[in-house]
Each structure stands twice: as structure tokens, then as C-alpha cells.
Backbone bond lengths (Angstrom), bond angles and torsions (degrees), N, CA, C in turn:
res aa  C-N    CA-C-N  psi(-1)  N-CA   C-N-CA  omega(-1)  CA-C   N-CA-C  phi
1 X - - - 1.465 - - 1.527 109.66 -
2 X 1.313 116.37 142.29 1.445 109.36 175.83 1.477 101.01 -107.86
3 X 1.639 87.65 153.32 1.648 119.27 -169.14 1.599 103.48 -44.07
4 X 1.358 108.45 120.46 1.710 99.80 167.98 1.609 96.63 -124.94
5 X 1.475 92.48 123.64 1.473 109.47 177.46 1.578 141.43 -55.36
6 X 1.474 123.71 128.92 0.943 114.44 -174.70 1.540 110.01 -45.51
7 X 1.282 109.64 -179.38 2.054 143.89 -171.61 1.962 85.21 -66.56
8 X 1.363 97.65 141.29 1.592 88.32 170.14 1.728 105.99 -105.33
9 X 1.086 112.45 -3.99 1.724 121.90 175.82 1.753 103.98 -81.72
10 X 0.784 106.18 137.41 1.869 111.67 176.48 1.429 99.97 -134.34
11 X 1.517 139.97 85.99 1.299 123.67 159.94 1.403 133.41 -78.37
12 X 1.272 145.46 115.31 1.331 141.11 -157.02 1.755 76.16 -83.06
13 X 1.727 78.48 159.40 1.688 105.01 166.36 1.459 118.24 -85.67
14 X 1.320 119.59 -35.30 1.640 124.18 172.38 1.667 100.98 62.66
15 X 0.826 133.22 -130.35 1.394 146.49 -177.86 1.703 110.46 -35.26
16 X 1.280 102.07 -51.92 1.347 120.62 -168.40 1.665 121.42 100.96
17 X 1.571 106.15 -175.00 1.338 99.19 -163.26 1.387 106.00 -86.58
18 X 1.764 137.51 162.34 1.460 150.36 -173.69 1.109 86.36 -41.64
19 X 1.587 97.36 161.22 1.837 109.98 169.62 0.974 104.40 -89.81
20 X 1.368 107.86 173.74 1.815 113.47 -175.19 1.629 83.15 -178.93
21 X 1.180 105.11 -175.59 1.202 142.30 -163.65 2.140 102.50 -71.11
22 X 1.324 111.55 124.80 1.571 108.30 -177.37 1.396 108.54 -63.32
23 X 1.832 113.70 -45.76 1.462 114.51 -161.57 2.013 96.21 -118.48
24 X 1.126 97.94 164.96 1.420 107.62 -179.12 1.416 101.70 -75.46
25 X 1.209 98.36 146.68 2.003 122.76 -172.02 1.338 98.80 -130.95
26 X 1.291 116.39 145.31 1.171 138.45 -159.42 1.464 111.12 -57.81
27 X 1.130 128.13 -20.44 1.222 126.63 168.96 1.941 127.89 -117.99
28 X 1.616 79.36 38.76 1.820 101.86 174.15 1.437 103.12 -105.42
29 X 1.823 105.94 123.93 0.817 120.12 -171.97 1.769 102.39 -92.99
30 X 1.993 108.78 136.20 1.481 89.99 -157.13 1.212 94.84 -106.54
31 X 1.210 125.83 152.77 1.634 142.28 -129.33 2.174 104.29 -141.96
32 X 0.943 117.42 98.37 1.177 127.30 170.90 1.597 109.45 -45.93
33 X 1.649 133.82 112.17 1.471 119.77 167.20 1.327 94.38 -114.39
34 X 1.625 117.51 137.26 1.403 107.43 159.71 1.773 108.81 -116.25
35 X 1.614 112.59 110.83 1.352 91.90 159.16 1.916 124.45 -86.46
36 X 1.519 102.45 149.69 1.215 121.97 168.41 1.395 106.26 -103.99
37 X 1.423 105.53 97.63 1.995 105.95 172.72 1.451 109.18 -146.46
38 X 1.032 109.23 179.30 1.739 120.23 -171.40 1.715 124.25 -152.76
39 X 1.007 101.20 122.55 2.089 98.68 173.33 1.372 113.35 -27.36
40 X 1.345 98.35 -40.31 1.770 110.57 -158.49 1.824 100.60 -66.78
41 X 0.913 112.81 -31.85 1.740 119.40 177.00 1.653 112.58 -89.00
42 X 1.249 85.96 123.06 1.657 94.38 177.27 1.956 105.20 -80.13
43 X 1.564 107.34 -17.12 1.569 86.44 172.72 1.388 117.12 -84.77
44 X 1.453 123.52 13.90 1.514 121.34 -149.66 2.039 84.42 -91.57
45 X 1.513 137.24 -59.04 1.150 123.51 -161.74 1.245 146.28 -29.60
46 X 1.561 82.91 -50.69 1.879 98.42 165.21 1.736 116.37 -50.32
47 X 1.205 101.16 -35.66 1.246 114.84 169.26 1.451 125.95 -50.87
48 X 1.412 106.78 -45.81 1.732 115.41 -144.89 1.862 71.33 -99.60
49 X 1.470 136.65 -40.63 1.011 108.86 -155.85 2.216 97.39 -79.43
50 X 0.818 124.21 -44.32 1.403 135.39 162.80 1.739 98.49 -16.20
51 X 1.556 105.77 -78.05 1.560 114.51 -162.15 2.088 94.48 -46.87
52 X 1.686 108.36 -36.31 1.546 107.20 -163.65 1.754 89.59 -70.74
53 X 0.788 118.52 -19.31 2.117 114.60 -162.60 1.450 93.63 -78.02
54 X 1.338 98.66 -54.89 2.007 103.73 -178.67 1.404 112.79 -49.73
55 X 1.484 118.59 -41.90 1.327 133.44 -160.82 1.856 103.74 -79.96
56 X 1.392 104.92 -39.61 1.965 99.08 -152.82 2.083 76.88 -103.86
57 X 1.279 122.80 -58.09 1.375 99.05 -158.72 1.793 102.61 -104.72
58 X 1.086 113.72 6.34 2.210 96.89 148.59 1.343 85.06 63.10
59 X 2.095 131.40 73.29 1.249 106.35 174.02 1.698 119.39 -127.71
60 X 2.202 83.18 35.10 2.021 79.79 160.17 1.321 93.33 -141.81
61 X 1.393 72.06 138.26 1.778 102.48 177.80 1.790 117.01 -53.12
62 X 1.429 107.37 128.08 1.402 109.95 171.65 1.623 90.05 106.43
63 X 1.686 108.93 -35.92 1.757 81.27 -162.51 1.778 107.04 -104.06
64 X 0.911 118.30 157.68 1.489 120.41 169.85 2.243 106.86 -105.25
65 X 1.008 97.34 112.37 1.920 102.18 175.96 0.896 101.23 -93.99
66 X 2.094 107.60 110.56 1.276 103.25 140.47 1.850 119.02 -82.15
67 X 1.428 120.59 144.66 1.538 122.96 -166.52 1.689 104.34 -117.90
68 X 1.574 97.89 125.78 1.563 112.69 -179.08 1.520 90.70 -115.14
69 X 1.324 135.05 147.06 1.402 145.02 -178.07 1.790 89.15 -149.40
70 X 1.584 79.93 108.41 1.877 84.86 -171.83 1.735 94.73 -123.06
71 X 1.547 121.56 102.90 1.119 122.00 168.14 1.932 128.72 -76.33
72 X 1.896 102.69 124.60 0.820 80.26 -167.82 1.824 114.81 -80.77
73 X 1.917 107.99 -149.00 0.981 109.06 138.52 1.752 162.17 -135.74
74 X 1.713 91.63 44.32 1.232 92.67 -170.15 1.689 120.37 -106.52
75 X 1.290 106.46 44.34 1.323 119.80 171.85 1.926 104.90 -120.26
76 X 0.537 118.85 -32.34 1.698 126.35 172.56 1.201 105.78 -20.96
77 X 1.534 121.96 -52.68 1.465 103.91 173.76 0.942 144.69 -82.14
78 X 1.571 91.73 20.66 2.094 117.46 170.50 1.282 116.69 -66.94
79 X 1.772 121.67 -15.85 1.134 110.85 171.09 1.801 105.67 135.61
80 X 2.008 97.94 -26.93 1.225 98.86 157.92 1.831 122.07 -137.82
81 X 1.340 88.78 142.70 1.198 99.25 -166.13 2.424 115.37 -66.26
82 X 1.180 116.37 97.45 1.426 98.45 -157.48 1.665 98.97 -65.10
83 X 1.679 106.19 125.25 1.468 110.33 163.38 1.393 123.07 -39.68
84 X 1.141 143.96 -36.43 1.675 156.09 -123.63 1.756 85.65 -130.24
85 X 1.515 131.74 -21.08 1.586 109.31 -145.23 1.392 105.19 -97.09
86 X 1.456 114.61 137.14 1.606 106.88 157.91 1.275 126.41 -143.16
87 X 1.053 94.33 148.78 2.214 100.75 179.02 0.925 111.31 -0.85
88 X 1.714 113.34 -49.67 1.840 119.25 -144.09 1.516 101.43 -82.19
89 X 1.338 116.77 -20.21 1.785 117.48 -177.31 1.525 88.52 -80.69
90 X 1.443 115.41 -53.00 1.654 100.57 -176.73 1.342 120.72 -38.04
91 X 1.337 119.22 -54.93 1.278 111.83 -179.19 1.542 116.14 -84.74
92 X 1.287 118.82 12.01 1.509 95.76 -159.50 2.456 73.67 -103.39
93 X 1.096 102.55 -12.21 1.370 84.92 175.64 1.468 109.83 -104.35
94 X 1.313 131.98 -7.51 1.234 131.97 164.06 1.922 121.04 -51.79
95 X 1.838 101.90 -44.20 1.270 109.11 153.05 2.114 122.06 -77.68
96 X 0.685 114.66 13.78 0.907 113.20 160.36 1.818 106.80 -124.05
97 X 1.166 125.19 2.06 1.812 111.62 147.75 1.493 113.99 -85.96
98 X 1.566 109.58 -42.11 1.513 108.14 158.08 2.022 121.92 -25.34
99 X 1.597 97.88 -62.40 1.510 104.00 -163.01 2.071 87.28 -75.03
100 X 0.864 149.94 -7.09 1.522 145.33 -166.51 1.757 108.68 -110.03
101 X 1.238 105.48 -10.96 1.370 117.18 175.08 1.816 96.26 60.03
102 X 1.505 123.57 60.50 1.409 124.36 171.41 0.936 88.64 -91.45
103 X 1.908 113.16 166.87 1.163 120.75 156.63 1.459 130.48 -99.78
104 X 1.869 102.94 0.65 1.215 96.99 167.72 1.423 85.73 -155.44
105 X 1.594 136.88 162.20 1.344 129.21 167.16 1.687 96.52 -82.83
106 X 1.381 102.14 179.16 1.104 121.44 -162.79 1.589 129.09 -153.05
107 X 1.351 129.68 134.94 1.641 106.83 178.73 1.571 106.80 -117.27
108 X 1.798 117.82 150.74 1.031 103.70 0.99 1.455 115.37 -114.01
109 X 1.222 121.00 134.13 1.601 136.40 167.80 1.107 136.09 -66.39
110 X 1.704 126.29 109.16 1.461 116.35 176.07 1.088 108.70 -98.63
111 X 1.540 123.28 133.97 1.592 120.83 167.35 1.964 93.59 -107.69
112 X 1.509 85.68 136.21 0.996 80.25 152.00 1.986 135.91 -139.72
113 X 1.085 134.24 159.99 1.399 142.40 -164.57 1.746 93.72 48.22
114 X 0.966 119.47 26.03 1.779 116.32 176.29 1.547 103.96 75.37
115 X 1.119 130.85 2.76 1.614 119.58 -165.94 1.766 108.09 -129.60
116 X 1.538 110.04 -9.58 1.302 103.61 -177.06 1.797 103.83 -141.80
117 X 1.302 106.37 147.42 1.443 100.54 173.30 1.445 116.55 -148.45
118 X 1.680 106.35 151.65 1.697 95.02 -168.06 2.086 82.78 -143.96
119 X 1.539 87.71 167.81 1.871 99.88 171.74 1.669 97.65 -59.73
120 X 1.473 91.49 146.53 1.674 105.65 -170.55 1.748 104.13 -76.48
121 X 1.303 112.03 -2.97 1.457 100.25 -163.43 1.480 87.61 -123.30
122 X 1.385 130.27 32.87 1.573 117.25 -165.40 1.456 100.24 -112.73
123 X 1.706 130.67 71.71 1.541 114.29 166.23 0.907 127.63 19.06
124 X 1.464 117.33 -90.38 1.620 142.35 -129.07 1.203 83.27 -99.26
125 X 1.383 149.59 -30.64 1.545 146.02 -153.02 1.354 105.91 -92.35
126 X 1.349 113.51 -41.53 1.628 146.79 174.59 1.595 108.05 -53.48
127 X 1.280 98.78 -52.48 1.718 100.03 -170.24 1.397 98.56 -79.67
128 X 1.270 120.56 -47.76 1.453 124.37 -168.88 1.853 117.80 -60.38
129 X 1.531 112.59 -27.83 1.549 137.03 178.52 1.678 103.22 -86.10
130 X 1.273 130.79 -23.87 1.038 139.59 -169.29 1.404 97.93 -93.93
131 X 1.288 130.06 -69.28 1.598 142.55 -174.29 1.689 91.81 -60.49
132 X 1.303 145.55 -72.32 0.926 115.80 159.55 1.504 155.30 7.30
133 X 1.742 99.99 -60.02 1.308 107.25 -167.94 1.366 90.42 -89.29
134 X 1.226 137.64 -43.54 1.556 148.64 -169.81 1.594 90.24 -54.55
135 X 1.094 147.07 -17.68 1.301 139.94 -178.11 1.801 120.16 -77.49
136 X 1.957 99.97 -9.90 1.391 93.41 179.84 1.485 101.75 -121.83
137 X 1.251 126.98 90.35 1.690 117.94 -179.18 1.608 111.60 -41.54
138 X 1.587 82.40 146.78 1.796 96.02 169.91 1.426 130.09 -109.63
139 X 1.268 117.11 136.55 1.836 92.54 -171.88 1.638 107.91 -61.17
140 X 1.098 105.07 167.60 1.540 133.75 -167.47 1.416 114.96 -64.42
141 X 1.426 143.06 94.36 1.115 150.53 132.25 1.145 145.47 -41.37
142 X 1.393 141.25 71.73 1.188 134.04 179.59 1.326 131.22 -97.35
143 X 1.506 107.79 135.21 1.559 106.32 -154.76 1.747 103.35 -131.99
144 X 1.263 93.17 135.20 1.862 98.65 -165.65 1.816 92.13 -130.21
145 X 1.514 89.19 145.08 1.749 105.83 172.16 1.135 116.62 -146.44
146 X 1.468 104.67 132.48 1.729 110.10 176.20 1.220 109.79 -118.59
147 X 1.327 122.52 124.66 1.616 139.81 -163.28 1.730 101.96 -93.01
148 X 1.376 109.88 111.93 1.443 119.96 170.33 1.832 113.98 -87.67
149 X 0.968 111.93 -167.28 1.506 128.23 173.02 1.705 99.75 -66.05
150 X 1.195 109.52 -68.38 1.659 111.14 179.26 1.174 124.81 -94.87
151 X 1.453 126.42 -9.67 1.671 130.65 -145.39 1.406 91.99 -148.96
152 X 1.298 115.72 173.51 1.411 149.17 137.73 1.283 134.29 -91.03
153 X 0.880 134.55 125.95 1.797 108.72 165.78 1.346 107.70 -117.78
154 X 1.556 116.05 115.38 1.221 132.91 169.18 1.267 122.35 -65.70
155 X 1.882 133.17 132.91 1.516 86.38 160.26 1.782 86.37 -129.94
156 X 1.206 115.86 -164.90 1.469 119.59 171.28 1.713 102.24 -144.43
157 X 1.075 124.75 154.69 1.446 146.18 174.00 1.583 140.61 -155.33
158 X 1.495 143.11 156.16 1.295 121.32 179.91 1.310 88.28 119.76
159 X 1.377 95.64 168.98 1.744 124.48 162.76 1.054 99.30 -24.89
160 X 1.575 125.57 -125.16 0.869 146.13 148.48 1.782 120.61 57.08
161 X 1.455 103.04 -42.64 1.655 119.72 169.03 1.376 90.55 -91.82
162 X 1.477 157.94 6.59 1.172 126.76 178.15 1.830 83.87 -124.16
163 X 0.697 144.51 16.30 2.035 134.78 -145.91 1.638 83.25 -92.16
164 X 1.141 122.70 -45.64 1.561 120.19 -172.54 0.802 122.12 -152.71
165 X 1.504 101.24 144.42 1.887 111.35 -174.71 1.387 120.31 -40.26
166 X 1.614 101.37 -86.80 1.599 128.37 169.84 1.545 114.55 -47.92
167 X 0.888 102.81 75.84 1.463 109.06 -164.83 1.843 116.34 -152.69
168 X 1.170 108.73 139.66 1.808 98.22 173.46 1.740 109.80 -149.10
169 X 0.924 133.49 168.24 1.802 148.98 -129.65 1.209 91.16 -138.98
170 X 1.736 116.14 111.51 1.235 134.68 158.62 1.335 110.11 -76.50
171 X 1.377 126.50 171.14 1.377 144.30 166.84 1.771 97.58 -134.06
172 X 1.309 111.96 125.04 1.454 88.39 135.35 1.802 112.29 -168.16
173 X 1.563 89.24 153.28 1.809 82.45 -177.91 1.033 112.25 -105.73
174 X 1.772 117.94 157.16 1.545 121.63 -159.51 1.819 100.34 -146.20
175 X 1.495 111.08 145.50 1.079 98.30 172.32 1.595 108.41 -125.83
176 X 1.366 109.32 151.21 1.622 105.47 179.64 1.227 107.44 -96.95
177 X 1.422 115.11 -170.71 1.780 141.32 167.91 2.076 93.84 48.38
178 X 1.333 95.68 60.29 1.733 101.26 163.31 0.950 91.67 -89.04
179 X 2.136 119.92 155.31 1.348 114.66 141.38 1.779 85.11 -136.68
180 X 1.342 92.56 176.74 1.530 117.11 -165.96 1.347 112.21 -166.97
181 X 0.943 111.21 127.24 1.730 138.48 -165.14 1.625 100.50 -94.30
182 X 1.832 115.12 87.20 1.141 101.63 -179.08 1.910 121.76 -76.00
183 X 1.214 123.49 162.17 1.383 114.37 -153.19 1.769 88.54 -114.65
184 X 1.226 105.68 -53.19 1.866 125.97 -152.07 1.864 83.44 -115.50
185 X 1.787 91.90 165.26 1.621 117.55 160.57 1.257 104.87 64.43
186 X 1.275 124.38 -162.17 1.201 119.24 -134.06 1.581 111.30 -101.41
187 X 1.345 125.91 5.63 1.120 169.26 164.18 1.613 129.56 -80.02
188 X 1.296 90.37 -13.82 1.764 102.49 -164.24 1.059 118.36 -71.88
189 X 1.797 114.02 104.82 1.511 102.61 169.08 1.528 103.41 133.03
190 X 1.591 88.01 -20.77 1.860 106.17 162.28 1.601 122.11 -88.20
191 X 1.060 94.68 163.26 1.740 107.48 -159.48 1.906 87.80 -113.25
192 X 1.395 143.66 115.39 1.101 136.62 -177.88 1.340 120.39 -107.58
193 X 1.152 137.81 138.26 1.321 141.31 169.22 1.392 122.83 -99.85
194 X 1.670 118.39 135.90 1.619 114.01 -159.94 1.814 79.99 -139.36
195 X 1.692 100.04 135.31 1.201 96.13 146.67 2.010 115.32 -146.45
196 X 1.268 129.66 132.03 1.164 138.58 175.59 1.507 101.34 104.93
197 X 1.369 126.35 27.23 1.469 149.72 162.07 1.712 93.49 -44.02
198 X 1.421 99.18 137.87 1.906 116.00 -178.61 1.346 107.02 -91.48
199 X 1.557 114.87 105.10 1.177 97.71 -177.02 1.918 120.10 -96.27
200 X 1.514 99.85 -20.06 1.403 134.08 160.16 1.490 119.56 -111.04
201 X 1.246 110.51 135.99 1.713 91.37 165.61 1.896 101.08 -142.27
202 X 1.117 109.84 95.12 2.014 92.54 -179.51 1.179 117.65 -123.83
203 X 1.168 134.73 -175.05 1.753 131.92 -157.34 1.572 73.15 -129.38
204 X 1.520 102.61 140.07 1.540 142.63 154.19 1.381 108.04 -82.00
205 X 1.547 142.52 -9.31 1.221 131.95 146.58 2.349 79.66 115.24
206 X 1.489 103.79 -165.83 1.410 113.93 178.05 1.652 99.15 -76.69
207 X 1.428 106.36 158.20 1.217 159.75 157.81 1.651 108.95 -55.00
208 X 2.026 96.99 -158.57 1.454 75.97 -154.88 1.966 147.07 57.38
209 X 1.670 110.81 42.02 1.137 120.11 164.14 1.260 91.84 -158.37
210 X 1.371 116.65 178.68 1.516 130.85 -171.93 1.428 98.97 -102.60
211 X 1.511 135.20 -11.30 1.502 106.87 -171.00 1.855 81.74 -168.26
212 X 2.120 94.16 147.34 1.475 87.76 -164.03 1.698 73.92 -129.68
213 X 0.968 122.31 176.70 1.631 138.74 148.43 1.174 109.04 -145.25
214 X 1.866 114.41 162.81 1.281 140.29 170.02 1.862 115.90 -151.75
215 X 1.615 79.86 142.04 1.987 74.60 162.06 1.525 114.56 -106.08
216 X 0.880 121.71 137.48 1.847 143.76 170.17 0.844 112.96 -125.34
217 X 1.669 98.02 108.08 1.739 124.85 -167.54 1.644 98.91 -71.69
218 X 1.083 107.17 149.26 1.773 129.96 -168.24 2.124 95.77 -102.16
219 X 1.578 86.63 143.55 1.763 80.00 162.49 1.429 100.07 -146.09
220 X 1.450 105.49 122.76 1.723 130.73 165.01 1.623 102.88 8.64
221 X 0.851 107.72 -40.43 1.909 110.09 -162.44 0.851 105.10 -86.65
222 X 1.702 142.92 -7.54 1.424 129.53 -138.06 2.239 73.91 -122.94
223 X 1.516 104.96 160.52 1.583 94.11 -165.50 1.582 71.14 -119.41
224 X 1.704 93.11 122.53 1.736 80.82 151.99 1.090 165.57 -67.44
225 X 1.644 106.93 -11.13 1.851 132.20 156.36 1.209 94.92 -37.01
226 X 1.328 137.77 -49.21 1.339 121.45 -131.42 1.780 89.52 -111.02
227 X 1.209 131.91 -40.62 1.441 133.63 -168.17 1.440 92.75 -71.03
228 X 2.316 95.46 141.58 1.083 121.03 145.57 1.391 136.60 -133.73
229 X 1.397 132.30 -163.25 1.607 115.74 -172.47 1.765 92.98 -130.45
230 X 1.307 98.01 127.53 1.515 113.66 170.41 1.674 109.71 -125.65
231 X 1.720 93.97 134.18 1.484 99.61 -176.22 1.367 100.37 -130.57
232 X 1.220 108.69 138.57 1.510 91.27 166.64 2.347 89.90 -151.27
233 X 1.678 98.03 -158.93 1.312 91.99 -144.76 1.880 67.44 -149.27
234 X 1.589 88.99 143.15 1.445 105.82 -157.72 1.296 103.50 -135.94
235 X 1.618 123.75 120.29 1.524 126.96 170.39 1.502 107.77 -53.21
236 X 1.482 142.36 122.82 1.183 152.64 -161.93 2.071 92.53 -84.90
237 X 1.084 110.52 -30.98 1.796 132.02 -160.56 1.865 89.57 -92.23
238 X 1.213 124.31 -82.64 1.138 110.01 -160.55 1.551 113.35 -104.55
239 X 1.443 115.74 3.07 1.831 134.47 -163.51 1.184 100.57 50.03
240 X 1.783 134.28 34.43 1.266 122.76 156.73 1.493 120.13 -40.94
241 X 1.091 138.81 142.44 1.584 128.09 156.16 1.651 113.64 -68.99
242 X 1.168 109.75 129.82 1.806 110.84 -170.53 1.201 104.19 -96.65
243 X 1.507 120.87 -31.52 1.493 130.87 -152.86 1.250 118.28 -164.60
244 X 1.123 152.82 143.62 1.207 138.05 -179.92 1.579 110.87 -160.43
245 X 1.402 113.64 151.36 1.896 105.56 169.70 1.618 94.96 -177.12
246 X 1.422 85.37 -179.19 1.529 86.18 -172.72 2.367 103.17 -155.34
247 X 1.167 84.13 164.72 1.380 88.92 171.14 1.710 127.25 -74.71
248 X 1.207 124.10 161.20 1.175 113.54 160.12 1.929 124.99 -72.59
249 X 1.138 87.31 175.43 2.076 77.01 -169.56 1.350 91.88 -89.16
250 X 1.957 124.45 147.87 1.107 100.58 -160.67 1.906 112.47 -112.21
251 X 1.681 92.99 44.22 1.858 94.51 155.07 1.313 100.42 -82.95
């Protein structure tokens, strides 16, 4: 694959985003973010720490963020290899530059609810794409996980699995409060912070039933304080987000 270049805009957060509410309130509409970023990019941080602000303190009103931090991999041959990155984010945002008519993807990238996307480090773009999406409620998703010795078992249920046909049921587990001591590339020498990092991501197949489960195998390294389970339910036609939710973290 050839190198496609990071975002040439870098907006710092400075202050950070409006206050709002820490935990979701009953009438927070919950809002799919996916970042696309990488170690290998020195514009990706501002980013990754942004996606963690949205994720731990919830700070626009009306919306509730669930946070996917999906590293890709086409910076690796910058010199560092990103621990967190795999193929499957490459492509799963390559079709989503496809559906945006880009001419090249880019890091770092927020999509958000599958239908809109802005630079991962852009404030004002962020709040405005976020308040947005919070403007169309989703039916109700509820998503429960029980953590075994090796596995998880996810399940999902509610509306939300019936809202649309063309449609199919993600899984995926994520863990927050990573850091990593980058060594090499363009990054080198920085200490990075990741939180809502993909550590699983798999399709439950179509929709249409009231209740789905999965197992998602666990690995020794991953701390379970910090892992949770996000499911949500994906237009197959336009990758709208239909539904979405997530578990609590399980300290």
C-alpha cells in the first residue's frame, strides 16, 4: 500500500470542549465516534487525547460518546511499528473514504454515527458533528458482558436489533488508559496515551432478532478495570449507525 498522508490541519483543544454533563442522563442521545489514528503520526495525539476527553468526562450536552480508537496500519513503515494496529481498521476506514468520496483517507479521522466525518483533533467540527448526530434518536440497545477466565460473553438486545432490515451487529472490545513509550518514527521519544483502543472488533452476522450473543477471547495483557463491550448495529447500504451502546467498565 502506498503511504497516504496524515490530515494537514492539527487543531489543539486548548481549554477543551463545553461542559456538559460527566455521565449520560436520560435524555443523552448516544453517539457512535470512531477514531482512525496511529503512533506513527505525530498529528494523531491531539486527537487520541480529545477522543479520551469525549470518552471519560461526556462534555456535550444532549450527547452521550460511545469511543472506538481503531489504529490503523499504514504508517508502520515510518519507523514504528503501532502496537494496537490492524488491517481490519485499515480497511474498515478505507470503506468508509470510499462512502465520503475522499481521495485519500487520512489520520487522524473521526467518523462519526457512520454518516459524517471531520479531523480528529478539530474542536469546533467535533462538537458541531456530534450535536448533530444527537439530533436523530436511536432505538434502545442494551448491551451486557460477563468476563470469564479466557472469554467474554457479550450479548446485545432491544429495539434497536429489529430498527432495520439491511443491517448487521458489531461486537467490539476496547480498552482505555493505554500508554506507550514511543521509541522510533515520528513520535519518538513521546510517551502516548490511548483510551477506547479496539482490541476486538467482529460482526454478529444480520439483525432482525431480539437478542444476539458472542464470545471475545481475552489476552493476559489486556487489564480488566479498564476493558469494555460496545455493540452497536450498522446500515449494511449507507453504514449509518442504527443503534449503538456499550457496557460499563468492569472496575
Amino acid at each position: 500500500m502506498k503511504r497516504i498522508g496524515a490530515a494537514v490541519v492539527t487543531l489543539m483543544l486548548g481549554a477543551g470542549f463545553a461542559p456538559g454533563d460527566t455521565q449520560s442522563g436520560r435524555d443523552d442521545v448516544p453517539v457512535l465516534a470512531e477514531l482512525f489514528t496511529s503512533e506513527g503520526c505525530n498529528s494523531c495525539p491531539p486527537a487520541d487525547a480529545a477522543l479520551a476527553l469525549l470518552l471519560h468526562q461526556q462534555p456535550v450536552n444532549g450527547v452521550y460518546v460511545i469511543a472506538l480508537s481503531e489504529h490503523v496500519t499504514y504508517w508502520d513503515h515510518q519507523g514504528w511499528k503501532d502496537p494496537f494496529g490492524s488491517a481490519q481498521f485499515t480497511t474498515r476506514q478505507q470503506q468508509y473514504g470510499r462512502q465520503f468520496n475522499l481521495d485519500s483517507i487520512f489520520t487522524p479521522q473521526l467518523v462519526i454515527d457512520g454518516v459524517s466525518q471531520v479531523v480528529g483533533s478539530d474542536k469546533r467540527a467535533i462538537e458541531k458533528a456530534l450535536g448533530d448526530a444527537a439530533k436523530k434518536p436511536k432505538p434502545a440497545l442494551q448491551v451486557d458482558a460477563d468476563y470469564g477466565d479466557a472469554v467474554v460473553n457479550a450479548s446485545a438486545s432491544g429495539p434497536g436489533l429489529m430498527a432495520e432490515k439491511d443491517a448487521e451487529l458489531w461486537f467490539a472490545l476496547t480498552e482505555d488508559h493505554l500508554v506507550v513509550d514511543v521509541k522510533r518514527g515520528e513520535n519518538a521519544n513521546k510517551t502516548m496515551k490511548h483510551s477506547g483502543v479496539v482490541r476486538v472488533l467482529t460482526s454478529a452476522g444480520s439483525v432482525e432478532v431480539t437478542s444476539k450473543r458472542v464470545s471475545l477471547k481475552l489476552s493476559t495483557d489486556w487489564k480488566r478495570e479498564n476493558l469494555r463491550v460496545v455493540a452497536f448495529v450498522q446500515s449494511k447500504k449507507t453504514r449509518r449507525i442504527i443503534s449503538v451502546g456499550t457496557s460499563a467498565a468492569t472496575h
